[in-house]
C-alpha positions in Angstrom: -64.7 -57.1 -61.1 -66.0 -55.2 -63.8 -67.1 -51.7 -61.8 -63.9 -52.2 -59.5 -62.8 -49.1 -58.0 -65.4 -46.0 -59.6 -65.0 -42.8 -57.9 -67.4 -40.0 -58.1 -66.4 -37.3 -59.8 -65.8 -33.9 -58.4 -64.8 -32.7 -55.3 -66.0 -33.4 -51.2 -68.8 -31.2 -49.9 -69.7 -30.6 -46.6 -73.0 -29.0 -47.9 -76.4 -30.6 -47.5 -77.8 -33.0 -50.4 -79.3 -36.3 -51.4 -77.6 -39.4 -53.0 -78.8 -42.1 -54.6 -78.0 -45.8 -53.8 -80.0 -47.8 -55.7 -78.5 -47.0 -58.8 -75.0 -47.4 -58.0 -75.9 -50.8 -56.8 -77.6 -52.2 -59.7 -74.3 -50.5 -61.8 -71.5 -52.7 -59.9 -74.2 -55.7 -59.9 -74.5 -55.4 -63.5 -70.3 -55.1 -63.6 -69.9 -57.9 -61.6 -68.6 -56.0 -58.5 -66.6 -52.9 -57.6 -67.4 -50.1 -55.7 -68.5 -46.8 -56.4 -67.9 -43.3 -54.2 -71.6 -41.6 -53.4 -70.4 -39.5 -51.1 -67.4 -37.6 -49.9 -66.9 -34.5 -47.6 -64.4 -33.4 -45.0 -64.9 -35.8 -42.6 -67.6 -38.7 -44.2 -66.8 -41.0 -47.6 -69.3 -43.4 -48.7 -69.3 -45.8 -51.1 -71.2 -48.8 -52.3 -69.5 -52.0 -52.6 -70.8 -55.3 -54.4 -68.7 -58.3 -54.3 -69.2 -61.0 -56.4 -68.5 -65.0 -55.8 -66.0 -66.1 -57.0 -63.9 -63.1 -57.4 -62.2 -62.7 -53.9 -62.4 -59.8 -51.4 -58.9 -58.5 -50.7 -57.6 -58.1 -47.0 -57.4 -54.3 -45.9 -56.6 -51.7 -43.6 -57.9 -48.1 -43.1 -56.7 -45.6 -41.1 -60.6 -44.9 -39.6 -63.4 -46.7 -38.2 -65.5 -48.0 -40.9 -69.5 -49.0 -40.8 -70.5 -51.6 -42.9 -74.2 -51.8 -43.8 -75.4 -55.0 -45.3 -77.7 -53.7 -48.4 -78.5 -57.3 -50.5 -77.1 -60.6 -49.5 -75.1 -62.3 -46.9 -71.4 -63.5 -46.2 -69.0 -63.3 -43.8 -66.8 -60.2 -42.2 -63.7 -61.5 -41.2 -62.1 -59.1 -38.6 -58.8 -59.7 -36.9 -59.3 -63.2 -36.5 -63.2 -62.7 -35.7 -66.4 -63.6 -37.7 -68.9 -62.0 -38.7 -72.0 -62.9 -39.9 -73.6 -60.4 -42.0 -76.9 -60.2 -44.2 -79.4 -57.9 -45.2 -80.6 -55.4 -41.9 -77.7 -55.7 -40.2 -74.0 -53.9 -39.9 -70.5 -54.3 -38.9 -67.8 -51.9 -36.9 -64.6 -52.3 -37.8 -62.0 -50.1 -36.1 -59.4 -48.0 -37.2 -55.8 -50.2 -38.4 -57.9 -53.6 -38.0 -56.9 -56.0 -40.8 -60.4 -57.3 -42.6 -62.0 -58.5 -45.9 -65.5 -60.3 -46.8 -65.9 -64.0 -47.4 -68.7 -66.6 -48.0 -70.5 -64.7 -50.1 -72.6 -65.2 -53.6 -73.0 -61.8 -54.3 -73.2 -59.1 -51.1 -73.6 -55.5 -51.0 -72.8 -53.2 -48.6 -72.6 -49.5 -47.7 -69.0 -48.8 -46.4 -69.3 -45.1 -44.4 -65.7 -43.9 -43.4 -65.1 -41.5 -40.8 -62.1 -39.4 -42.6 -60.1 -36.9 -40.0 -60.5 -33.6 -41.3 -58.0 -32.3 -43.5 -56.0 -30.2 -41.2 -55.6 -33.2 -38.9 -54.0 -35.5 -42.0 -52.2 -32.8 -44.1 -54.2 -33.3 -47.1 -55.1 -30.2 -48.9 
């Protein structure tokens, strides 16, 4: 995947503001996939992700609840032996230490919001 793995630059704020979407989808479409960080604070990180057929989507596991938000296309979620089906105006819970990745898909794009404990809880600084 050619956008694979972009993080915005600077620092997390917890300070009121508008992002933009749009554009950071038709970036990783144009790349062939990736993702790309549109927001990050003390407790929320955002990011856009595009995957790509046939390029597969790699198993994971997060240490917080995710929300998946289906943006363009359709595919599948596959969670912990579950699937789900997932296209545009509709999202996905996936809980905290569940293994997952996306499949059956041309081209999907979602918006991944992860709750983050706040950094006093994880001992990041």
């Amino acid at each position: 995947m050619g956008g694979y793995g972009r993080e915005r630059q600077g620092r997390a704020t917890d300070v009121a503001r508008a992002f933009d979407i749009t554009e950071a989808k038709a970036r990783l479409c144009a790349a062939d996939g990736g993702y790309e960080t549109v927001h990050e604070s003390r407790r929320l990180h955002i990011c856009v992700y595009t995957l790509v057929a046939p390029e597969p989507d790699r198993r994971r596991t997060h240490a917080n609840d995710e929300i998946y938000v289906v943006l363009e296309g359709r595919g599948m979620l596959d969670v912990g032996g579950e699937h789900l089906e997932l296209h545009e105006g509709r999202a996905a819970f996936v809980p905290a230490g569940a293994e997952h990745s996306f499949s059956a898909y041309e081209q999907l794009t979602v918006l991944a919001i992860r709750a983050d404990r706040p950094r006093a809880e994880t001992g990041r600084r």
